[in-house]
KEVO-846163 format. One record per atom (N, C-alpha, C): residue number from 0; atom name; x, y, z. Coordinates in steps of 0.2 Angstrom, whole numbers, always signed. Each point is the difference from the previous one (the first is absolute). Layout:
<sites>
<resi=NUM; name=CA; east=X; north=Y; up=Z> .
...
</sites>
This chain:
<sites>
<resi=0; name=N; east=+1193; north=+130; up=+109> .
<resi=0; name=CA; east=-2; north=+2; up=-6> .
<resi=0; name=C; east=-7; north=-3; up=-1> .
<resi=1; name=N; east=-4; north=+4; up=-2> .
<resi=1; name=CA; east=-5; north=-1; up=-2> .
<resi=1; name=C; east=-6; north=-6; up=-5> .
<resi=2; name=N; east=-2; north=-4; up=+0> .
<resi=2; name=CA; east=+1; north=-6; up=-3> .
<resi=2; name=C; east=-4; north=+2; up=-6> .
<resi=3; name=N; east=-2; north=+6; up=-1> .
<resi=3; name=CA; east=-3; north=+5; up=-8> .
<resi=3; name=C; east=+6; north=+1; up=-4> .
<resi=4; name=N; east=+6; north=+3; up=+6> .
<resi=4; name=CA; east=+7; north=+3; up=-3> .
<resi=4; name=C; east=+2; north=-9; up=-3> .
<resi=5; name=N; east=+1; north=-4; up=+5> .
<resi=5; name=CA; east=+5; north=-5; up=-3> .
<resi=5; name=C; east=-4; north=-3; up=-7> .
<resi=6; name=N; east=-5; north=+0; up=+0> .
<resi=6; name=CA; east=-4; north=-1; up=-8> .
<resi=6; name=C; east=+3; north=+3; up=-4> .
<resi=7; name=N; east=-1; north=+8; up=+0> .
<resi=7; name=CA; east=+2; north=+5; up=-3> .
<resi=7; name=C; east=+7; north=+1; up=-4> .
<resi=8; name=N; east=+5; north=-4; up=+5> .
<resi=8; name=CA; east=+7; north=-1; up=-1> .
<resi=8; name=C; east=+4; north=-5; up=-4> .
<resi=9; name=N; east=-6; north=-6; up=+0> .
<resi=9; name=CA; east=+0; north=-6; up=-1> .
<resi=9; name=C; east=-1; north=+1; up=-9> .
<resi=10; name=N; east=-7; north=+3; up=-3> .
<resi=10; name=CA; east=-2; north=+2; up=-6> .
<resi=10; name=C; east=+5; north=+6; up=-3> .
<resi=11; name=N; east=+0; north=+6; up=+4> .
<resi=11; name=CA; east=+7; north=+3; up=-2> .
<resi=11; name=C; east=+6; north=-4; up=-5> .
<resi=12; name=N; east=+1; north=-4; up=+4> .
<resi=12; name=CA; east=+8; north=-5; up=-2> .
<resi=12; name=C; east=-4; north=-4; up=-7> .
<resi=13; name=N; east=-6; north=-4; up=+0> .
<resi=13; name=CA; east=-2; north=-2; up=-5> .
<resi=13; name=C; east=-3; north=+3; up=-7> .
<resi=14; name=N; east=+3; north=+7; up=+0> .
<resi=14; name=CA; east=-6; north=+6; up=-2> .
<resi=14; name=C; east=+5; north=+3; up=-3> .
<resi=15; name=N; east=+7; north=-3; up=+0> .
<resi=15; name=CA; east=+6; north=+3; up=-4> .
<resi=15; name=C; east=+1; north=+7; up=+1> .
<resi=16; name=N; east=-2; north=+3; up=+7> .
<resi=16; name=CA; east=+2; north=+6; up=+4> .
<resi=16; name=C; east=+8; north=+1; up=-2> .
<resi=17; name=N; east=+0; north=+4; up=-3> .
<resi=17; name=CA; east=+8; north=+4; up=+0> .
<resi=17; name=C; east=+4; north=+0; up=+7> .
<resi=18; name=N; east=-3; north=+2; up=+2> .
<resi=18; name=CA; east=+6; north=+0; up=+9> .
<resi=18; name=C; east=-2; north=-7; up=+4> .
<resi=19; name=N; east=+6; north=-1; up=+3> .
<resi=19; name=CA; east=-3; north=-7; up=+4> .
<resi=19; name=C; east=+0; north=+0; up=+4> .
<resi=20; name=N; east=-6; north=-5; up=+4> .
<resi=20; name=CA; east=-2; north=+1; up=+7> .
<resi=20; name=C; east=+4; north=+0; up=+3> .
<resi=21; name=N; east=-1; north=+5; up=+5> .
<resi=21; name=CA; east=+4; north=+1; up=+6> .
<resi=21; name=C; east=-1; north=-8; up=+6> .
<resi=22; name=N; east=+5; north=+3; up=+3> .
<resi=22; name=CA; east=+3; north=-7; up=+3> .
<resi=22; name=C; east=-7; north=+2; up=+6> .
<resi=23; name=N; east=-1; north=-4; up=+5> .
<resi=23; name=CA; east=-4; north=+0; up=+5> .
<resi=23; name=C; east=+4; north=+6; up=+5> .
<resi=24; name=N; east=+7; north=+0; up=+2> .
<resi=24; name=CA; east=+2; north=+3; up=+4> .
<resi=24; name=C; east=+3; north=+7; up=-3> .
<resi=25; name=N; east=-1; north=+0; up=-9> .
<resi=25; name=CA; east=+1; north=+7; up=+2> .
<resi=25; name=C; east=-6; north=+4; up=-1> .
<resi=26; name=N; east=-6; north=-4; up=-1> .
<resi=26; name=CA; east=-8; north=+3; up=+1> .
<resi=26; name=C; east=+0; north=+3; up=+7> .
<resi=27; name=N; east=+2; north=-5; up=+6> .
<resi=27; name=CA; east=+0; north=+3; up=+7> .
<resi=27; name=C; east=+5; north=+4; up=+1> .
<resi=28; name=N; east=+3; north=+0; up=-4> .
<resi=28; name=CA; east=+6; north=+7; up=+3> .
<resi=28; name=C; east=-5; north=+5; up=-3> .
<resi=29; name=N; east=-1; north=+2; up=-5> .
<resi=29; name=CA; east=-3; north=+6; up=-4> .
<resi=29; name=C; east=-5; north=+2; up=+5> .
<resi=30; name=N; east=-5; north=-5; up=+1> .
<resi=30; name=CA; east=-6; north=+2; up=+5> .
<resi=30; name=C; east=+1; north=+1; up=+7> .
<resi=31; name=N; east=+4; north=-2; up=+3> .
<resi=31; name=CA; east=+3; north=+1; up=+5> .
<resi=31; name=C; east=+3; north=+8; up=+1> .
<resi=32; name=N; east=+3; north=+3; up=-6> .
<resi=32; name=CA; east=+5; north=+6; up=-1> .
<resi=32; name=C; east=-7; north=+5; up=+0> .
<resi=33; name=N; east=-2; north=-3; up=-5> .
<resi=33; name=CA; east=-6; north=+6; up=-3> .
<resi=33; name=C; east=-6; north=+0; up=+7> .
<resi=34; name=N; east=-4; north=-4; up=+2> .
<resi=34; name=CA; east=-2; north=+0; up=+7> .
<resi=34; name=C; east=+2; north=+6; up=+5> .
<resi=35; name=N; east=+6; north=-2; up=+0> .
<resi=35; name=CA; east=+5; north=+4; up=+8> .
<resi=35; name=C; east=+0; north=+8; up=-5> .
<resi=36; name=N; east=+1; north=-1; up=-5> .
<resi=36; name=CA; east=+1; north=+8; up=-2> .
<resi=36; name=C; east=-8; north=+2; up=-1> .
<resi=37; name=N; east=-6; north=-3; up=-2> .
<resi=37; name=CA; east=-5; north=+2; up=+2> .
<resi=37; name=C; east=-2; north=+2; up=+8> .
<resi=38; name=N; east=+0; north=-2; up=+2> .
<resi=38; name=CA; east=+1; north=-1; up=+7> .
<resi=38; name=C; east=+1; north=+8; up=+1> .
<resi=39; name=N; east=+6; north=+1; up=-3> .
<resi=39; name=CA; east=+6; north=+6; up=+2> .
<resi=39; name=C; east=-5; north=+7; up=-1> .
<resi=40; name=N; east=-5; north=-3; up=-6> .
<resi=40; name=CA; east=-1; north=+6; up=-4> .
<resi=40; name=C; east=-9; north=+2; up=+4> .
<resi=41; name=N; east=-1; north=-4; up=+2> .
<resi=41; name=CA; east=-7; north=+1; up=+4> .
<resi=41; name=C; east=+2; north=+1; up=+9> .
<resi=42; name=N; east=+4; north=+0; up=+0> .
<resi=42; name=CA; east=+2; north=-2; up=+9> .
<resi=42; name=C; east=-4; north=+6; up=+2> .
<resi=43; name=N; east=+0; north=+8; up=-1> .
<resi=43; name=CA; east=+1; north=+6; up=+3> .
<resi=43; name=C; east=-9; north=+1; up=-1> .
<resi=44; name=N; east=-5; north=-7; up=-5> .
<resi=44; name=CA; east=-4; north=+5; up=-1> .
<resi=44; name=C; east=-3; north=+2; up=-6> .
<resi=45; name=N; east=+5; north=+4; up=-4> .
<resi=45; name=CA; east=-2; north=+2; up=-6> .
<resi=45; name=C; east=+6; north=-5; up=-4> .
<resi=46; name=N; east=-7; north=+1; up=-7> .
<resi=46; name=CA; east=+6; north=-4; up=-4> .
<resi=46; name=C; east=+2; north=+8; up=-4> .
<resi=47; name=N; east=+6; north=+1; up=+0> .
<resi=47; name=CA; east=+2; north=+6; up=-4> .
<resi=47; name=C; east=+1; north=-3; up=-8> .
<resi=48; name=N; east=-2; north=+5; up=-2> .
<resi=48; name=CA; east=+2; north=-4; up=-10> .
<resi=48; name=C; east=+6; north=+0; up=-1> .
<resi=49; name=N; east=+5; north=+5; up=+2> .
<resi=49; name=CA; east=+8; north=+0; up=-1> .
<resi=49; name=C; east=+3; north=-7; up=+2> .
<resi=50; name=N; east=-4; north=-2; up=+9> .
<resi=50; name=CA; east=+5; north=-3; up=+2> .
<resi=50; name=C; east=-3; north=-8; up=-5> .
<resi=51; name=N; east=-6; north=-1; up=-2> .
<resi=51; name=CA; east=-4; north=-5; up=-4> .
<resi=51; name=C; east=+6; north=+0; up=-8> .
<resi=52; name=N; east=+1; north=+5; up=-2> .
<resi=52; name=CA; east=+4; north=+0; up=-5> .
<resi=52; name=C; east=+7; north=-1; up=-2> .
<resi=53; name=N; east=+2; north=-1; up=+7> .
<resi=53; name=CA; east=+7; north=-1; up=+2> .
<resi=53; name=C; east=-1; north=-8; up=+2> .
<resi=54; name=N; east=-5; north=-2; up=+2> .
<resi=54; name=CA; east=-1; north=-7; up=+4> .
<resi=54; name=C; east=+2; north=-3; up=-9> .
<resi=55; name=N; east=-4; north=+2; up=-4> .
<resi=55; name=CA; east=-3; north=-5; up=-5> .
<resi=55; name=C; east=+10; north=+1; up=-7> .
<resi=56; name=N; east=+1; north=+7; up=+1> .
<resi=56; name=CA; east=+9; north=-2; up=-3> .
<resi=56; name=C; east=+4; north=-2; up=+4> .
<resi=57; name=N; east=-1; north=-1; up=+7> .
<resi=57; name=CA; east=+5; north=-6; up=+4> .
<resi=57; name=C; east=-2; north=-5; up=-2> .
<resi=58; name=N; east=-6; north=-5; up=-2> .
<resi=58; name=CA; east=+0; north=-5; up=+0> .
<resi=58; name=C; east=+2; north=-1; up=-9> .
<resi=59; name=N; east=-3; north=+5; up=-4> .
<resi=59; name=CA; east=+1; north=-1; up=-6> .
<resi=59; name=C; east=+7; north=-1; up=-2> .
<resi=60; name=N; east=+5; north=+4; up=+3> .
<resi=60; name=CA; east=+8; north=+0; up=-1> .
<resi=60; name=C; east=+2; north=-7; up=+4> .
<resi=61; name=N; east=-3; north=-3; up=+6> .
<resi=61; name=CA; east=+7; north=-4; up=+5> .
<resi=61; name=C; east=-5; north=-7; up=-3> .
<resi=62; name=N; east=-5; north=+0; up=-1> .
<resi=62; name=CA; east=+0; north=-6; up=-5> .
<resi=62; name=C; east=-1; north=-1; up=-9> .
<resi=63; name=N; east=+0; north=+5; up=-2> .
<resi=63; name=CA; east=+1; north=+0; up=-7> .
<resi=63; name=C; east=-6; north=-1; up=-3> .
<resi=64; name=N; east=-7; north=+4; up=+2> .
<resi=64; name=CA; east=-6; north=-1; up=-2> .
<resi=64; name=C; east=-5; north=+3; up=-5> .
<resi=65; name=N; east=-4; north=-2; up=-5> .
<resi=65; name=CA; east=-3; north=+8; up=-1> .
<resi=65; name=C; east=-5; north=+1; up=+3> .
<resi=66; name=N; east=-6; north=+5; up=-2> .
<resi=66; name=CA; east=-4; north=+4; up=+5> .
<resi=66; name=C; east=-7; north=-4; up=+0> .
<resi=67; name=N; east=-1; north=-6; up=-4> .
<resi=67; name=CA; east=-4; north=-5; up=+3> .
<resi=67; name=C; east=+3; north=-6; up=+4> .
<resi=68; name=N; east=+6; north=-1; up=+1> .
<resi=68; name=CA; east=+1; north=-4; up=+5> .
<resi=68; name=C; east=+1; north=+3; up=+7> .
<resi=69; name=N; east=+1; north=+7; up=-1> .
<resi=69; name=CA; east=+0; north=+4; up=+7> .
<resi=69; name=C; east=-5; north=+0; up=+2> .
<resi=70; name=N; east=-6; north=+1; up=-5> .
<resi=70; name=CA; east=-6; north=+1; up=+4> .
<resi=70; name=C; east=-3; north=-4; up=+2> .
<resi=71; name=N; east=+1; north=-9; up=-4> .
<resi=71; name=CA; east=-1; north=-6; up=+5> .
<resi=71; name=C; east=+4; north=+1; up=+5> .
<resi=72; name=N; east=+6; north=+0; up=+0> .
<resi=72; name=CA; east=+3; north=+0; up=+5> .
<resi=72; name=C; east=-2; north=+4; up=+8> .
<resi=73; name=N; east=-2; north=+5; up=-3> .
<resi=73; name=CA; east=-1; north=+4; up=+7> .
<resi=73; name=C; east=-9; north=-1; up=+3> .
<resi=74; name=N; east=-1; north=-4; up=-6> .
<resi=74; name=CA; east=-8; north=-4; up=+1> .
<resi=74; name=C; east=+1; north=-2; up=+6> .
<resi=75; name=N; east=+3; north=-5; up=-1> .
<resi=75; name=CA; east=+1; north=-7; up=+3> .
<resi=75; name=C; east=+3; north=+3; up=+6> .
<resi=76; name=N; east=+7; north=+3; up=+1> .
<resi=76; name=CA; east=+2; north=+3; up=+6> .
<resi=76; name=C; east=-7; north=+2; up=+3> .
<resi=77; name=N; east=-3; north=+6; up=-2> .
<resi=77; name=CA; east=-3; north=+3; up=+5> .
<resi=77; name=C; east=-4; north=-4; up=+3> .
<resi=78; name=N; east=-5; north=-4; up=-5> .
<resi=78; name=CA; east=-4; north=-7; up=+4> .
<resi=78; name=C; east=+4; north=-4; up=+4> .
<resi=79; name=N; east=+8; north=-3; up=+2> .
<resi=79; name=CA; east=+4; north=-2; up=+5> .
<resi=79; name=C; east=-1; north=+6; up=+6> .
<resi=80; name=N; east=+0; north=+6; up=-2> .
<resi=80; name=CA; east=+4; north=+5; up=+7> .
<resi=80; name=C; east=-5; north=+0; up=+2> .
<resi=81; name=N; east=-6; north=+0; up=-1> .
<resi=81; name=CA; east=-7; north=+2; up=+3> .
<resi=81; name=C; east=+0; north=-5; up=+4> .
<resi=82; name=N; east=+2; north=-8; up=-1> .
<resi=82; name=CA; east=-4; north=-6; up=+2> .
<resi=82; name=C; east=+5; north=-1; up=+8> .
<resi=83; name=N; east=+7; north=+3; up=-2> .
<resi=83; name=CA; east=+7; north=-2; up=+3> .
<resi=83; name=C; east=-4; north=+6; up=+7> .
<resi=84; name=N; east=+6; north=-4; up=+5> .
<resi=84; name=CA; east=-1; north=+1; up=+6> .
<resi=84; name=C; east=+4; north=+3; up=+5> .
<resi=85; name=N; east=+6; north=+0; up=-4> .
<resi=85; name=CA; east=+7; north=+2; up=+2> .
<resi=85; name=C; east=+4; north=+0; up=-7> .
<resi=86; name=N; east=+6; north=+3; up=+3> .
<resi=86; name=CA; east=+6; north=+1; up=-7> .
<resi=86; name=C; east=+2; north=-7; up=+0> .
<resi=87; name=N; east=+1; north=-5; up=+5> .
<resi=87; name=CA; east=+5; north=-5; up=+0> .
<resi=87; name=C; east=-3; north=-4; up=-7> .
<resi=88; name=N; east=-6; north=+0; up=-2> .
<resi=88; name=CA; east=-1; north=-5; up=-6> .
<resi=88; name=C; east=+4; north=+3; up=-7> .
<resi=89; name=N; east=+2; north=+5; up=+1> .
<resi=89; name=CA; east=+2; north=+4; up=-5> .
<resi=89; name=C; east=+8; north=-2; up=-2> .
<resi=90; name=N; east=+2; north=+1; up=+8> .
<resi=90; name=CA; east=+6; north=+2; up=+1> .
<resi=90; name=C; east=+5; north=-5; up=+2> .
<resi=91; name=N; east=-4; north=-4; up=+2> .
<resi=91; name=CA; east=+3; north=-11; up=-2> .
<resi=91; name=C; east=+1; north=+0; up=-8> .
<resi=92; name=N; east=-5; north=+3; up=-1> .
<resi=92; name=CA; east=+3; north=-4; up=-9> .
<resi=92; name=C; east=+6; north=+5; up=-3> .
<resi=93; name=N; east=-1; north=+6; up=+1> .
<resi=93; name=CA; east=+5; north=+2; up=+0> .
<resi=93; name=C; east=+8; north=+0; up=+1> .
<resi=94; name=N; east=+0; north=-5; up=+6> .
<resi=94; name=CA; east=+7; north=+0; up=+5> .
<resi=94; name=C; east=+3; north=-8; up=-6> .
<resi=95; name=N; east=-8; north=-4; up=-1> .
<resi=95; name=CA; east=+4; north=-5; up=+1> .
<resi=95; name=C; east=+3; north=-2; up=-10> .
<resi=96; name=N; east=-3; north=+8; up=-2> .
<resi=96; name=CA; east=+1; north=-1; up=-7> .
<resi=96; name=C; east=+7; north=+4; up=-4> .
<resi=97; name=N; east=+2; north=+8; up=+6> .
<resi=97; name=CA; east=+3; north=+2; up=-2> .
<resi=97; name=C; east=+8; north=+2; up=+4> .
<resi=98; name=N; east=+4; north=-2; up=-3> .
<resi=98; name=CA; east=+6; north=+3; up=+5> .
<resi=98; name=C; east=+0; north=+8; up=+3> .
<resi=99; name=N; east=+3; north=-1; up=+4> .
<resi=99; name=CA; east=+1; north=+10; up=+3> .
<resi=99; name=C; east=-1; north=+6; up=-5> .
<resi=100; name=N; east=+4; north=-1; up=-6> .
<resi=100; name=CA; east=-1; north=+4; up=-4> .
<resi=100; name=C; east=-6; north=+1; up=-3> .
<resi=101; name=N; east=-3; north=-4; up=-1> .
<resi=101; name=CA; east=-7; north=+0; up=-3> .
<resi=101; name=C; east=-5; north=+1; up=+8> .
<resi=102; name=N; east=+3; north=+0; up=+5> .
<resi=102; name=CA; east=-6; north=+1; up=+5> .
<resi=102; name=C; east=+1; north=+7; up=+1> .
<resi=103; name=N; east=+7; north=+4; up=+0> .
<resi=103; name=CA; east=+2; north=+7; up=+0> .
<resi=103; name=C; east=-4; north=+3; up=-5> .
<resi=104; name=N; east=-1; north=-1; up=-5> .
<resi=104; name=CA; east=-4; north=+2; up=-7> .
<resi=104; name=C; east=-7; north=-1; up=+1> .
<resi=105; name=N; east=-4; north=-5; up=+5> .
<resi=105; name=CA; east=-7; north=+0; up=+2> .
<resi=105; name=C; east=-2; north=+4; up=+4> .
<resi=106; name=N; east=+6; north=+3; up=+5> .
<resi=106; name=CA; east=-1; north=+6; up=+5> .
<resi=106; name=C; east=+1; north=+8; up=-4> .
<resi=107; name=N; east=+3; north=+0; up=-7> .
<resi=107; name=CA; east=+1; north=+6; up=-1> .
<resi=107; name=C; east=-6; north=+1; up=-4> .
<resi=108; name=N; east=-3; north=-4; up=-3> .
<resi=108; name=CA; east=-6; north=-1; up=-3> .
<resi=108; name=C; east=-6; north=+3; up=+6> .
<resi=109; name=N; east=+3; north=-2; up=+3> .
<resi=109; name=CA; east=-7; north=+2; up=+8> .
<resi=109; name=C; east=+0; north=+7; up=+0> .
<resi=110; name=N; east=+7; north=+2; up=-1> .
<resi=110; name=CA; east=+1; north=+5; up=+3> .
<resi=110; name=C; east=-3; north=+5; up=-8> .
<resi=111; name=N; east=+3; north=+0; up=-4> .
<resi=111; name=CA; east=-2; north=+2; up=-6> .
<resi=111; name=C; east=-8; north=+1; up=+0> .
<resi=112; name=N; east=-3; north=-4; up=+1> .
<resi=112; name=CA; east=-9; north=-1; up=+0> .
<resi=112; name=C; east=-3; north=+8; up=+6> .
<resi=113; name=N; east=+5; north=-1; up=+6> .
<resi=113; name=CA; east=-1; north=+3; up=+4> .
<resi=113; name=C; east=-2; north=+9; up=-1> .
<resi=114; name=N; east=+8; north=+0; up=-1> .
<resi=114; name=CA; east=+1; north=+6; up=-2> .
<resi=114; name=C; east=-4; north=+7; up=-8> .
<resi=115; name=N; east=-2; north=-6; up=-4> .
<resi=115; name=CA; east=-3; north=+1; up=-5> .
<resi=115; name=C; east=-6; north=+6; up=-1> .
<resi=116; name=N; east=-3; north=+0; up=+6> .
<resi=116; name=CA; east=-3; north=+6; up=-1> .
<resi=116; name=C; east=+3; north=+7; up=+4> .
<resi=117; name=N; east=+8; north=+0; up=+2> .
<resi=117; name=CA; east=+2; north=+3; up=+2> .
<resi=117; name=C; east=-1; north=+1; up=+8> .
<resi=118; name=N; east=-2; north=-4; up=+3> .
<resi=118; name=CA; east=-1; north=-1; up=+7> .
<resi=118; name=C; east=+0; north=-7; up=+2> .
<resi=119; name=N; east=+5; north=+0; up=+6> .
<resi=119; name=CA; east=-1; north=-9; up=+2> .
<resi=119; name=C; east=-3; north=+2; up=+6> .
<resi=120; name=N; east=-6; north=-4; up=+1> .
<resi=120; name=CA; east=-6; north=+1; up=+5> .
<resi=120; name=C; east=+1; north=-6; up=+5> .
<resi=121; name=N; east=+2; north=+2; up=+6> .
<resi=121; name=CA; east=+2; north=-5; up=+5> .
<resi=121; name=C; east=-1; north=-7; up=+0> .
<resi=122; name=N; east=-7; north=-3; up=-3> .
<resi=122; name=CA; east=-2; north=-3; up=+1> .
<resi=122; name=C; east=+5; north=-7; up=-8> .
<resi=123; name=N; east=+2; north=+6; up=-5> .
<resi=123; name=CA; east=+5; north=-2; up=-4> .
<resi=123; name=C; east=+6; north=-1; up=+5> .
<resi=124; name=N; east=+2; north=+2; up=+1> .
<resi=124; name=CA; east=+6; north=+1; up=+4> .
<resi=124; name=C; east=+2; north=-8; up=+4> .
<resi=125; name=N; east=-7; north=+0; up=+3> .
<resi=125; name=CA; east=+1; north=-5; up=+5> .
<resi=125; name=C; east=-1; north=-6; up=-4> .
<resi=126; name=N; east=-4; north=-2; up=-5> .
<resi=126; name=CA; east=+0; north=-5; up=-5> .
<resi=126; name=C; east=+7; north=-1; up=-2> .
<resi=127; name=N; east=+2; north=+5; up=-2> .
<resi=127; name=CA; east=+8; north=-1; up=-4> .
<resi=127; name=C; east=+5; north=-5; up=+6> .
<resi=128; name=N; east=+1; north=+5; up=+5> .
<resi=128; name=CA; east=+3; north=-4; up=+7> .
<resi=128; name=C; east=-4; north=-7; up=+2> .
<resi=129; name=N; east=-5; north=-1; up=-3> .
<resi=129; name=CA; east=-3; north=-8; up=+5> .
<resi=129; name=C; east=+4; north=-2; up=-5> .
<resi=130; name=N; east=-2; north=+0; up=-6> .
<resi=130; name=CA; east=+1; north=-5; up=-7> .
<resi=130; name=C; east=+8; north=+0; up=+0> .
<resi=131; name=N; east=+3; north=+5; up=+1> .
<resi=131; name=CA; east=+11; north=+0; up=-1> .
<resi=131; name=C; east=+1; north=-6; up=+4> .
<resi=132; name=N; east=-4; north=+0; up=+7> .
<resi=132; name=CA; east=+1; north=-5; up=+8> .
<resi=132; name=C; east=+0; north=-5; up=-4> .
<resi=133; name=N; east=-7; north=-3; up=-3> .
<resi=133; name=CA; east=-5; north=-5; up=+0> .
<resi=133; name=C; east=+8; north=-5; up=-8> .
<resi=134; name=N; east=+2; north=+5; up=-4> .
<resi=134; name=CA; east=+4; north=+1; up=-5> .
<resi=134; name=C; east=+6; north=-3; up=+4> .
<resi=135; name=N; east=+4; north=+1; up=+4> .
<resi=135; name=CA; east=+6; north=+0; up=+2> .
<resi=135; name=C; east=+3; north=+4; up=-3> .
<resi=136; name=N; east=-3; north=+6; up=-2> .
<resi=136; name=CA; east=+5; north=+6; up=-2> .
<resi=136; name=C; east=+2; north=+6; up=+6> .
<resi=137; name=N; east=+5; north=+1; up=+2> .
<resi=137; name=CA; east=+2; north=+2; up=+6> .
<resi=137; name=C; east=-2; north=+8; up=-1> .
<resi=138; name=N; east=-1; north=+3; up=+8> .
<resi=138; name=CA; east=-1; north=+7; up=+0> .
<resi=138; name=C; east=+5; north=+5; up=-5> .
<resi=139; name=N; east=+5; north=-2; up=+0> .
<resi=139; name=CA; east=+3; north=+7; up=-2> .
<resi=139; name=C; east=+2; north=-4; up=-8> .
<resi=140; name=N; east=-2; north=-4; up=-3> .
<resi=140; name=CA; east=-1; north=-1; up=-9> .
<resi=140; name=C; east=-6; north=+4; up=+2> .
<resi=141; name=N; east=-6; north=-2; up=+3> .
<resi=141; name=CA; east=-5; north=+2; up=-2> .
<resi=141; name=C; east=-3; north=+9; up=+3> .
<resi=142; name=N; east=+5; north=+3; up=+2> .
<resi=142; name=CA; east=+1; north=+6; up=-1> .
<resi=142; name=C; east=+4; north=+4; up=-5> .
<resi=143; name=N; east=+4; north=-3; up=-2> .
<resi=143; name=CA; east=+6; north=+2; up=-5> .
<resi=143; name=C; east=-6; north=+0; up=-7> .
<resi=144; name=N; east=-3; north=-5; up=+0> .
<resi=144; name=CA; east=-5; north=-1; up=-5> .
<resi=144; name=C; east=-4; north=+5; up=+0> .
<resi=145; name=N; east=-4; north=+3; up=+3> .
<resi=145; name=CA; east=-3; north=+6; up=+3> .
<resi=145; name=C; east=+1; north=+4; up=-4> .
<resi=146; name=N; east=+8; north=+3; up=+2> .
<resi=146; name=CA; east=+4; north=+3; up=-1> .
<resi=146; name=C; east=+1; north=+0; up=-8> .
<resi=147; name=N; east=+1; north=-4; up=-1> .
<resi=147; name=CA; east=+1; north=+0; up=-7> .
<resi=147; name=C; east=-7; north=+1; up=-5> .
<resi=148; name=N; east=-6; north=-1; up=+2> .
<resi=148; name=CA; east=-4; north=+0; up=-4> .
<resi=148; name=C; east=-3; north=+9; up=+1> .
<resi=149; name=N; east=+0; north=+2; up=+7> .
<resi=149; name=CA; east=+1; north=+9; up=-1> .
<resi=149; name=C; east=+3; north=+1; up=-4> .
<resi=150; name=N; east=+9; north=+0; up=-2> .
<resi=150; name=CA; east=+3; north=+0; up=-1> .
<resi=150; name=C; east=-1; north=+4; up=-11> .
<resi=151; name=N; east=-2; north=-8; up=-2> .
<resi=151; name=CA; east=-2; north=+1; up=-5> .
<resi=151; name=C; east=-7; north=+3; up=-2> .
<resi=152; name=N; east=-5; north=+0; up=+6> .
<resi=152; name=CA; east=-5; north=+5; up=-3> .
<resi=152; name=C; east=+2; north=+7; up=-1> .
<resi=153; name=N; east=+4; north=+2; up=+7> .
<resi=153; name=CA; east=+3; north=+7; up=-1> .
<resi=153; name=C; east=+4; north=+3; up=-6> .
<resi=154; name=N; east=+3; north=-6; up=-5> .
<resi=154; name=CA; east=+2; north=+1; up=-4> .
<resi=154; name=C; east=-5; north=+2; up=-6> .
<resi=155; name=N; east=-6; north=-5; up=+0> .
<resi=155; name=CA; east=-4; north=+1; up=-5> .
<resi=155; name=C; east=-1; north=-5; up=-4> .
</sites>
């Protein structure tokens, strides 16, 4: 964290902020999540604004955000993903913070990102399968997932 943010965080708490600061680890879980699913959303090229609007209510719903914490938050990610090198900085915090079920949820969120503008373009595809590996979420959760996320678009 950033030694402006840990200021930031410090005065919040003495500033009788209504919400209380977040723990250190589930700051890096958030950016971590939100990172990988930027990532998701720029991998092809284009940032499509569907797949951008889907990015910003996955993270608004899975961590209980409003729409100025989202946009800090996808601040901060993007200035991670740009810097990052590979997924493992991502996907270590990830592994080490949440069980299976929340990693299966990490992967349908990839997949959700993907699909968003109605085409998953190879290059999504292959991010989703690096990050399921790097994840320990196995091939066929992480096709079932897939499956499921067609699934309910088809639905609507």
């Amino acid at each position: 964290m950033a030694l402006w943010a840990k200021f930031k965080e410090l005065a919040d708490r003495f500033s009788g902020d209504e919400r209380p600061a977040l723990s250190l680890r589930e700051e890096e879980l958030r950016l971590a999540a939100a990172a990988l699913l930027v990532h998701a959303s720029t991998i092809d090229g284009e940032v499509d604004p569907a797949e951008r609007r889907k990015l910003k209510a996955l993270l608004q719903t899975r961590f209980d955000l409003d729409g100025n914490e989202v946009r800090r938050l996808l601040d901060e990610a993007g200035t991670r993903e740009v810097e990052s090198v590979d997924l493992y900085r991502f996907t270590s915090v990830l592994c080490r913070e949440l069980d299976q079920v929340g990693r299966k949820r990490i992967v349908e969120m990839l997949w959700e990102v993907a699909m968003a503008d109605g085409v998953v373009h190879e290059f999504e595809a292959n991010l989703v399968w690096r990050a399921a590996e790097l994840l320990g979420v196995s091939t066929r959760d992480r096709v079932t997932l897939r499956k499921a996320v067609e699934s309910r678009i088809a639905r609507g």
